[in-house]
KOLSE-73007 format. One record per residue: x, y, z negated of N, C-alpha, C in turn; residue in one letter. Coordinates in steps of 0.05 Angstrom, whole numbers, plus 5000, padded with zeros to 4 digits. Layout:
<recs>
X, Y, Z, X, Y, Z, X, Y, Z, A
...
</recs>
This chain:
<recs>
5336, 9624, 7097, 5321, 9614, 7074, 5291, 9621, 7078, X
5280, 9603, 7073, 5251, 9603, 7081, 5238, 9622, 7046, X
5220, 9635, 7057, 5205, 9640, 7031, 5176, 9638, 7025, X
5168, 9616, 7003, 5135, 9612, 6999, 5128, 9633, 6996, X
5099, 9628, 7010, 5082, 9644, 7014, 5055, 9647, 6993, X
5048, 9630, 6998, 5019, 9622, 6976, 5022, 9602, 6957, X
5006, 9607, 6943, 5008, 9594, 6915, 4973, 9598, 6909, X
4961, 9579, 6898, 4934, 9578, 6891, 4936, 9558, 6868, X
4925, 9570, 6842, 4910, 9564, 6817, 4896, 9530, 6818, X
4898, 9512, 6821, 4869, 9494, 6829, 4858, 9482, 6801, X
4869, 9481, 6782, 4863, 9478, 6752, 4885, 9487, 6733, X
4864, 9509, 6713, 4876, 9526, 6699, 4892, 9501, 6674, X
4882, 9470, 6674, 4904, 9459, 6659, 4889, 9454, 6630, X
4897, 9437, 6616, 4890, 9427, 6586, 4904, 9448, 6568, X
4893, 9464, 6542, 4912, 9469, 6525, 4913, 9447, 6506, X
4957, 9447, 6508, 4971, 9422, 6489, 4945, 9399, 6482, X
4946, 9384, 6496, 4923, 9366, 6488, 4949, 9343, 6488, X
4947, 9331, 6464, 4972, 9310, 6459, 4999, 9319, 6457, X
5002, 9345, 6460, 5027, 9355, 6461, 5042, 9363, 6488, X
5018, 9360, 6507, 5019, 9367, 6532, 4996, 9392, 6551, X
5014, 9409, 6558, 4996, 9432, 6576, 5002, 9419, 6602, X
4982, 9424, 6608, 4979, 9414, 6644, 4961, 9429, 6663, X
4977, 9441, 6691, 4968, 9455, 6702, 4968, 9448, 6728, X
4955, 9454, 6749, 4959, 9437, 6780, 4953, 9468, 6794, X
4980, 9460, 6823, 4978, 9488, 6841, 4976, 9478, 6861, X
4977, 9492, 6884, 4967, 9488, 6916, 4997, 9511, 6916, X
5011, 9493, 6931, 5043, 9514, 6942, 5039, 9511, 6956, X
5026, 9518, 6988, 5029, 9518, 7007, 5020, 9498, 7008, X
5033, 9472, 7031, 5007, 9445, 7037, 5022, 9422, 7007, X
5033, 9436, 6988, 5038, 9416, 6980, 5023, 9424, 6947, X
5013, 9402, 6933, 4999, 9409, 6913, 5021, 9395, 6882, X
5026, 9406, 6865, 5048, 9404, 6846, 5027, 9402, 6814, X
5035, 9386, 6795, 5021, 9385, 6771, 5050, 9393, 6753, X
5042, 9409, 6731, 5062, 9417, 6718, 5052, 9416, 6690, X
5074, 9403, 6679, 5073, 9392, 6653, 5091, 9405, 6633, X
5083, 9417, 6614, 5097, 9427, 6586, 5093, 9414, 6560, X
5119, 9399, 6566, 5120, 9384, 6528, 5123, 9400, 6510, X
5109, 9394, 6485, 5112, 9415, 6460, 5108, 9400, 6435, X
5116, 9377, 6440, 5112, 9341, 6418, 5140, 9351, 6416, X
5142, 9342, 6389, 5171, 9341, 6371, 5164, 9303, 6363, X
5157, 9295, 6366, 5156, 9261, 6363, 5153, 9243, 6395, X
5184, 9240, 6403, 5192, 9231, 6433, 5179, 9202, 6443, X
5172, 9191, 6421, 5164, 9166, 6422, 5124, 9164, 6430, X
5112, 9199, 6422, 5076, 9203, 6430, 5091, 9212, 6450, X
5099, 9223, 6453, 5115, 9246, 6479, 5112, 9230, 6505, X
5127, 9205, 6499, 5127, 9183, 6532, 5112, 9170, 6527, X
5091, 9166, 6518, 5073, 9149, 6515, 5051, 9167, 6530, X
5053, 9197, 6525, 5020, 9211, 6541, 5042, 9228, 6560, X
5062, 9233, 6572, 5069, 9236, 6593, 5062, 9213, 6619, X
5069, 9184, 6597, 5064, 9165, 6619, 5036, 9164, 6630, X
5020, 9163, 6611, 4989, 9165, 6611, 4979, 9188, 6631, X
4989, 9213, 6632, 4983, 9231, 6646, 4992, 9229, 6679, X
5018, 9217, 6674, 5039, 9216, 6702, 5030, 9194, 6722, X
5011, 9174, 6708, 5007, 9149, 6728, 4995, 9149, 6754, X
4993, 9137, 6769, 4982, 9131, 6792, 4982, 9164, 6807, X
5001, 9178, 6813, 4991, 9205, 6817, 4988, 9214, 6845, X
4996, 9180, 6860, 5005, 9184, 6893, 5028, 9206, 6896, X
5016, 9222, 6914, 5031, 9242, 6934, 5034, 9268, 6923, X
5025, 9273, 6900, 5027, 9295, 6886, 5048, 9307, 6869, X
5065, 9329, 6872, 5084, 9325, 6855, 5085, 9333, 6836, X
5103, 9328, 6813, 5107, 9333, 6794, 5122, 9345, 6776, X
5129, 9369, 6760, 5155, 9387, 6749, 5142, 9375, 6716, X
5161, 9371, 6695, 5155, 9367, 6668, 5179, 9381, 6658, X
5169, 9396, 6638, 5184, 9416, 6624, 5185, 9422, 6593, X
5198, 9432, 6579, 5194, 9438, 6555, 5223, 9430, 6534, X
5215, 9432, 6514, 5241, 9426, 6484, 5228, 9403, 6479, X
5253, 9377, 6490, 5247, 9349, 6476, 5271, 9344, 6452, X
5281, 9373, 6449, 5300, 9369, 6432, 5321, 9338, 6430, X
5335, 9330, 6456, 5340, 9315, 6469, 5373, 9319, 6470, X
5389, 9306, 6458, 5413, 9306, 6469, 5426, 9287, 6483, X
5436, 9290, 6504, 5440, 9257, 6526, 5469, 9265, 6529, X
5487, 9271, 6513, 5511, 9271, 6513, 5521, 9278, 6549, X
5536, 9270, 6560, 5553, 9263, 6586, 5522, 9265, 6619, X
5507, 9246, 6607, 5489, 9246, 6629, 5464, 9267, 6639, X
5460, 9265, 6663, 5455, 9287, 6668, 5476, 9319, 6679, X
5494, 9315, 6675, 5512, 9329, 6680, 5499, 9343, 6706, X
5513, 9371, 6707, 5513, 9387, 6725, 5537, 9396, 6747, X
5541, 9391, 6762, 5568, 9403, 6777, 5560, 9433, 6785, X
5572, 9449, 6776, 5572, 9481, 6775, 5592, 9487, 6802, X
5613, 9473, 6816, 5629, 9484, 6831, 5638, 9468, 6841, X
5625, 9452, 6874, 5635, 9435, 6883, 5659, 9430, 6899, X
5672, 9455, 6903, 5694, 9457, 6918, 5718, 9439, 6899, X
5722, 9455, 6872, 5739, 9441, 6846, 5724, 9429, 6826, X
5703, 9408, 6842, 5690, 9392, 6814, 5680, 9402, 6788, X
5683, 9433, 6790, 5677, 9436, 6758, 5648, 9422, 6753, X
5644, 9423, 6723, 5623, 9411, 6711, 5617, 9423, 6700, X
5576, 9427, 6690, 5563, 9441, 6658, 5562, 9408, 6643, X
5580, 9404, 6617, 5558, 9383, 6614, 5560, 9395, 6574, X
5548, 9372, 6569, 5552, 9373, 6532, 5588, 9375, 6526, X
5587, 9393, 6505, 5605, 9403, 6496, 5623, 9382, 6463, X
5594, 9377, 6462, 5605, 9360, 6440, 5597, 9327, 6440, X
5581, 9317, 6465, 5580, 9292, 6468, 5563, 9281, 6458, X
5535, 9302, 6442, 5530, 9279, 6420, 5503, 9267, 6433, X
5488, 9254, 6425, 5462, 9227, 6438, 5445, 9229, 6411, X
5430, 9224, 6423, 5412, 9216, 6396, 5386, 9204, 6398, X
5368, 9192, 6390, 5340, 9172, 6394, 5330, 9190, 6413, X
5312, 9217, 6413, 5306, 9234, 6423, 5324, 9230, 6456, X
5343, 9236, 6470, 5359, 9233, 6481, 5355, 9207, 6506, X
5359, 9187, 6490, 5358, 9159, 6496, 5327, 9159, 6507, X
5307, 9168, 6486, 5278, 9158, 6497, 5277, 9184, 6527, X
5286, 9204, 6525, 5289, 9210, 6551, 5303, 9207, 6574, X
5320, 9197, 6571, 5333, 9184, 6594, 5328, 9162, 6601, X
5306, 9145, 6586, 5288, 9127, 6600, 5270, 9130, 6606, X
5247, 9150, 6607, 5230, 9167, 6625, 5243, 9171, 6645, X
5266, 9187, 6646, 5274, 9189, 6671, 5282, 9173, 6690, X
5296, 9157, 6687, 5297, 9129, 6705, 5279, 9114, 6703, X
5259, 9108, 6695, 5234, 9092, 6702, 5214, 9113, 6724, X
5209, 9143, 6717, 5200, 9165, 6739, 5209, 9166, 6764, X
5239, 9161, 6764, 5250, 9157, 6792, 5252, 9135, 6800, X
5252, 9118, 6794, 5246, 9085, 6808, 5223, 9086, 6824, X
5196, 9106, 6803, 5173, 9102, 6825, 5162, 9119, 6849, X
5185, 9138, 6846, 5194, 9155, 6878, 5211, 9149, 6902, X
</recs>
């Protein structure tokens, strides 16, 4: 296992401006923008993630935070691939919140 080495600061980042902190690093040759949601309204939420996330080329990207988001089933985790176990929701449930994130997410990966 390889272990990073350097890590450099290159902008200390917006405070929550729209409901978004944003910070950009230098990992080694690769440079990462990191995003913290803190919007409790999912609908400004993907509207200035999108705004922020556009055209970003080659640069990557981590987005994080409480979208207070339940996506029932998807997203699932396999914890143990030998016997398939699974992490997923316990009680299944979905909700608006939920839904508007799991279409961020498949529209984010289409453009990778």
């Amino acid at each position: 296992m390889e272990i990073q080495k350097e890590m450099q600061e290159l902008d200390k980042g917006s405070n929550n401006k729209n409901g978004l902190m944003k910070k950009v690093i230098q990992l080694d040759n690769n440079q990462w923008e990191i995003i913290t949601v803190s919007s409790k309204k999912m609908d400004e939420t993907k509207m200035n993630t999108e705004k922020e996330t556009k055209e970003k080329g080659d640069e990557k990207i981590l987005i994080g935070g409480d979208f207070n988001a339940r996506l029932d089933d998807k997203g699932t985790r396999i914890i143990d691939k030998e016997n398939g176990e699974k992490r997923g929701s316990k009680d299944k449930a979905n909700n608006k919140e939920g839904k508007i994130l799991w279409k961020i997410i498949e529209e984010m990966v289409g453009k990778f």
